[in-house]
C-alpha positions in Angstrom: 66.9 62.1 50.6 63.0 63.4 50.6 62.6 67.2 50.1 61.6 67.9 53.7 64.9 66.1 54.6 67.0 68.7 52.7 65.3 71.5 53.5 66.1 70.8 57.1 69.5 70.1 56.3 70.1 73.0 53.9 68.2 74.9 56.9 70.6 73.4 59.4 74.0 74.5 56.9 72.6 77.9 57.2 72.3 78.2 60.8 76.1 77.1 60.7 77.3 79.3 58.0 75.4 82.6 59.8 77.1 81.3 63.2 80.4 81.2 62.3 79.9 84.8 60.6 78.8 85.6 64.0 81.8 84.0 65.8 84.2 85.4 63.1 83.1 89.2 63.8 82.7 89.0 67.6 86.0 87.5 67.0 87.3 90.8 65.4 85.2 93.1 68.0 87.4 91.3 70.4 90.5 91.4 69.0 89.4 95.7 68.0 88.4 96.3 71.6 91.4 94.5 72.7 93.8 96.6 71.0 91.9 99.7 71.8 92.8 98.8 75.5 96.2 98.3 74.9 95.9 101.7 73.2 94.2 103.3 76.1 96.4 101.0 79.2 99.7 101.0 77.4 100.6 103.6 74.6 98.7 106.4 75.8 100.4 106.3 79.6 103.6 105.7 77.4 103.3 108.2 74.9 102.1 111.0 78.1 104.9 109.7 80.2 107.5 110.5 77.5 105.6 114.2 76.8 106.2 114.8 80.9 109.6 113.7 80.7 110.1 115.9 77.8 108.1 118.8 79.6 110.1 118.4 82.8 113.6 118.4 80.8 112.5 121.9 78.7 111.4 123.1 82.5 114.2 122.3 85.1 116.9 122.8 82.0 119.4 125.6 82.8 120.7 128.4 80.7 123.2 130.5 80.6 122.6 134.0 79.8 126.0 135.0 81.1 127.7 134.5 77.5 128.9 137.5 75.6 126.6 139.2 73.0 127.2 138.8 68.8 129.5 141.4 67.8 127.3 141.3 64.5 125.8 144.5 63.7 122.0 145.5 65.6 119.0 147.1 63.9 116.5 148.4 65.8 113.1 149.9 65.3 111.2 151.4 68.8 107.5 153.2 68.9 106.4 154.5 71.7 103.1 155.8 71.9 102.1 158.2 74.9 98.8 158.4 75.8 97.7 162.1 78.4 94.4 160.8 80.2 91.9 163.9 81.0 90.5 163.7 84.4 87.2 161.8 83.0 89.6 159.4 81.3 89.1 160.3 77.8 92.4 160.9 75.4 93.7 164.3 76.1 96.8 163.9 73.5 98.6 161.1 71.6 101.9 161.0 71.1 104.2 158.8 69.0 108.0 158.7 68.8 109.4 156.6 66.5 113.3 155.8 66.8 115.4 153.8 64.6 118.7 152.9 65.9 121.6 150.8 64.1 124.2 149.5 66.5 127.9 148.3 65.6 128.6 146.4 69.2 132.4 146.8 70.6 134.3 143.7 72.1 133.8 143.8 75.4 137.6 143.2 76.7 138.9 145.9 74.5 137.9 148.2 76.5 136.0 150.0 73.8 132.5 151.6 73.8 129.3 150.3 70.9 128.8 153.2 68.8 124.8 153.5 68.0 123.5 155.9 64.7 120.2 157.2 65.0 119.0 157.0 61.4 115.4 158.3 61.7 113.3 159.9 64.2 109.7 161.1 64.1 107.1 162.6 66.0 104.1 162.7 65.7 101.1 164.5 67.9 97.1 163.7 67.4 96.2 164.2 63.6 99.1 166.7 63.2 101.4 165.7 60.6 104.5 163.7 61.2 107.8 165.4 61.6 111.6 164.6 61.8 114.2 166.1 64.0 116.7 166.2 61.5 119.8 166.7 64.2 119.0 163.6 65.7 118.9 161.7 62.4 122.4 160.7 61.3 123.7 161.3 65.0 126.3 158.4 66.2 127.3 157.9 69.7 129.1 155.9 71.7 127.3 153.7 74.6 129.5 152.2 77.8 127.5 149.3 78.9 127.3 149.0 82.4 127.3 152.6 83.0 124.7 154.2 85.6 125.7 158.2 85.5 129.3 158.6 84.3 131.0 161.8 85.4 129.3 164.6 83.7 126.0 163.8 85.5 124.2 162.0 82.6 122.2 158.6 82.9 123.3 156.1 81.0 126.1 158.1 79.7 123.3 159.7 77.4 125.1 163.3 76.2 122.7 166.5 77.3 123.4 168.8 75.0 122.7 167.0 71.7 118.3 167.8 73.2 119.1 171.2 73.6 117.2 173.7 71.3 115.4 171.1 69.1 114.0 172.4 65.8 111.6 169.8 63.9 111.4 169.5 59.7 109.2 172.5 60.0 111.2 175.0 61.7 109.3 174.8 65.1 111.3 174.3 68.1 109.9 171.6 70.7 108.9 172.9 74.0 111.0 171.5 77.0 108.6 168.4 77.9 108.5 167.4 74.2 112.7 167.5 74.4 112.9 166.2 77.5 110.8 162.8 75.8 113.0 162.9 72.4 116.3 162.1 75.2 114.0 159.9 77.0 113.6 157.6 73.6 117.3 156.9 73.8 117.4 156.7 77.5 114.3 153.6 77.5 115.8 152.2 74.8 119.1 151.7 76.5 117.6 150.8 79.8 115.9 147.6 78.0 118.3 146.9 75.5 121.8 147.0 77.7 120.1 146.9 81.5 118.1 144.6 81.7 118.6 142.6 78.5 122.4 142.2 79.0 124.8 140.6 81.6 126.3 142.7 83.9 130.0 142.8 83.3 131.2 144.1 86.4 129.3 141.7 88.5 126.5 143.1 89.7 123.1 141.3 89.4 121.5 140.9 86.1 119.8 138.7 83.5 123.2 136.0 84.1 121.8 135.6 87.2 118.5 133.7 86.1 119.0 130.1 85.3 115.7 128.3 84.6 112.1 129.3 84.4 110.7 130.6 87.7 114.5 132.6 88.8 114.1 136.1 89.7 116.3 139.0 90.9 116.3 142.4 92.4 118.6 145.0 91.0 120.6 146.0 93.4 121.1 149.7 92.3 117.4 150.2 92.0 117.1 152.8 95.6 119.6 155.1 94.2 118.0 158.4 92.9 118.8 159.3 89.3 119.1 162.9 88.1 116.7 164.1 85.6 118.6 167.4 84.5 118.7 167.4 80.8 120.5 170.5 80.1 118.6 174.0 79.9 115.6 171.2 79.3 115.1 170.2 82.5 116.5 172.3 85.8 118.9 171.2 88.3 117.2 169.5 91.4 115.0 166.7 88.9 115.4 163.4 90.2 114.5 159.9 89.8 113.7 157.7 92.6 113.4 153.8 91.2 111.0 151.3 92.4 112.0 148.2 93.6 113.1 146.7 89.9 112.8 142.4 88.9 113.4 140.5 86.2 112.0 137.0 86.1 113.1 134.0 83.8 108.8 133.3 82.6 109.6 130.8 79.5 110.9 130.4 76.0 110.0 131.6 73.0 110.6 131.7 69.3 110.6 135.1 67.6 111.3 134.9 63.8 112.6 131.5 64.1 115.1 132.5 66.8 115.1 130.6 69.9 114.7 133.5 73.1 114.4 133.5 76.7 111.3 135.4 77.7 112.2 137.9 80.7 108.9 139.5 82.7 110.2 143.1 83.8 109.1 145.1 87.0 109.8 148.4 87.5 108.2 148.7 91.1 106.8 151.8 91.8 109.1 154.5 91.3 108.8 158.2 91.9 110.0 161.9 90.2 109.8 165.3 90.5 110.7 167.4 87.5 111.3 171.1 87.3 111.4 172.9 83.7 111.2 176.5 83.1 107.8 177.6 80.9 109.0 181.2 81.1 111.9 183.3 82.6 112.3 183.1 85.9 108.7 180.8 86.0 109.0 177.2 87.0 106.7 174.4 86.3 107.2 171.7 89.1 105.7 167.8 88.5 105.6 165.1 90.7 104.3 161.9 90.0 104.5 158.4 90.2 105.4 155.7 87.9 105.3 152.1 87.1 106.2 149.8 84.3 106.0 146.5 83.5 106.2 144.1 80.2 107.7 141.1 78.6 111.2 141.1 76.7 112.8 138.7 74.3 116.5 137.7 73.9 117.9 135.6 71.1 119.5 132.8 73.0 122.2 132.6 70.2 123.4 136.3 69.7 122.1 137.3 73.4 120.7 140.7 71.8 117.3 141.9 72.8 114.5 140.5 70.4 111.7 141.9 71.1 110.4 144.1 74.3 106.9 145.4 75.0 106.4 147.7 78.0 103.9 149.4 80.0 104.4 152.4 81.7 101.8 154.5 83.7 102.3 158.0 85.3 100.2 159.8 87.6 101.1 163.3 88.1 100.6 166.7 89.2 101.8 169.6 88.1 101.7 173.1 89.7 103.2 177.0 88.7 104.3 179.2 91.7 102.3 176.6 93.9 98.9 176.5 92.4 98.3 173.3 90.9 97.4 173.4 87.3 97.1 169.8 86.1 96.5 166.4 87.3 97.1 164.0 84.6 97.5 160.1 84.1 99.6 159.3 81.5 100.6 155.4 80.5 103.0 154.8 76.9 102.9 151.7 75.4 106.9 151.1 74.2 107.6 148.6 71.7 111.1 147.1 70.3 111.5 145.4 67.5 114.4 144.1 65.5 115.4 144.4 61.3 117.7 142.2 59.9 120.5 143.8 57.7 118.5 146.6 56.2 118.9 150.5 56.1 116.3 152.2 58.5 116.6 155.2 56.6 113.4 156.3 54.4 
């Protein structure tokens, strides 16, 4: 064969070799683009319908919240932090009380009341030092769930007299507002913890009443007026009015690796007037409105309260032998949190 003969052919085996490199990667383009379309027609659609499935099962699943609570013991840790607004809006005074509670919960059908210890409380007022109240700490008392006012007058069963004549670590006794908000620690905690965190034994409605995400209820006690007498803390003729109180089923949640029900609370806007003595025969009278509003947490397991963190705002007024003398917007940011199996005490 002559040299311009196999040039052409060796030319020619070239052309052949480069074309069927050619054919064997538009081969695997295809065969890359086609599974990138079963990817995108097939899997995808089947991997998303599955997810919406699974979505629409966690969302239209019921729950019931109707099952009785752990009978394990309850540690508890609540701040709340009060906040007095000036009339320009600036921080007139901060307060925080700090409350740690330790509750040894009572079968239900025995009849028998939880008995809750109070193992540390504190106060503390701008950049004043902290201080204890030490007849509080160490006190134990017993708590009827499902009790509005029992018959001596007291919300929530709470006992008056233990907030009367308050003396702190120092020596100083607190002033009637600041005793009337040491019982008010126990009375908030009780409202979130056993009101609306708990099922309402005696059939009235409550949190058993939600079933899935979206339920919501009205309490149906919430136009009765409460009495705010605390003793020689606050006088006869304080009430109460409530707002229009809900509690909606918004979710689930996982607080330290337990499974909860998130619960949005409503207090609608509720209403007071309060009446405490700043000298003999002297009377301080505030009105005001209030609202508050948060999220709480309940285990699903143990159907204890998890976590809770409220809002609540006040706007009041306050006058002395009718002249006004204050007009003051107050909100408290109240926060619950749980401690596993540990002393509270310092």
């Amino acid at each position: 064969m002559k040299n311009e003969e196999l040039f052409l052919f060796d030319k020619a085996l070239e052309m052949l070799r480069q074309s069927v490199k050619n054919q064997e990667k538009k081969i695997r383009w295809m065969k890359v683009f086609f599974d990138l379309k079963i990817i995108v027609m097939v899997i995808i659609p089947m991997v998303m319908g599955v997810q919406a499935v699974g979505q629409e099962k966690i969302l239209s699943q019921l729950y019931d919240l109707s099952k009785d609570r752990s009978l394990e013991p309850q540690y508890y840790h609540m701040d709340v932090e009060i906040i007095t607004r000036a009339s320009d809006g600036s921080r007139a005074k901060v307060e925080t009380y700090s409350t740690h509670l330790i509750g040894k919960p009572a079968n239900l059908t025995s009849g028998k009341a939880d008995n809750w210890t109070c193992s540390r409380f504190t106060i503390k007022i701008d950049e004043n030092p902290e201080v204890t109240i030490p007849s509080i700490e160490g006190w134990s008392y017993n708590f009827n769930r499902g009790v509005g006012i029992d018959e001596y007058g007291q919300v929530l069963g709470i006992p008056h007299a233990k907030f009367e004549s308050l003396i702190d670590s120092q020596g100083k006794k607190l002033d009637a507002l600041a005793a009337y908000q040491v019982y008010n620690q126990f009375v908030q905690f009780h409202a979130y913890v056993d009101h609306f965190a708990a099922a309402n034994q005696d059939g009235g409605k409550s949190i058993q009443d939600l079933k899935g995400i979206g339920d919501k209820i009205v309490f149906d006690d919430y136009s009765e007026d409460l009495p705010l007498t605390v003793g020689l803390v606050i006088q006869d003729g304080s009430i109460y009015r409530p707002g229009m109180e809900m509690l909606e089923f918004k979710g689930l949640s996982v607080i330290d690796s337990k499974s909860c029900v998130l619960l949005g609370v409503d207090g609608g806007e509720g209403s007071y007037s309060m009446i405490m003595e700043v000298m003999p025969n002297t009377n301080a009278i505030t009105v005001g409105g209030t609202r508050y509003f948060g999220d709480i947490y309940v285990d699903l397991e143990s159907m204890w309260l998890k976590k809770a963190e409220i809002i609540v705002v006040d706007v009041t007024e306050t006058s002395i032998g009718g002249n006004v003398v204050a007009n003051t917007t107050i909100e408290s940011r109240v926060k619950i949190t749980t401690a596993e199996n540990i002393s509270m005490t310092k």
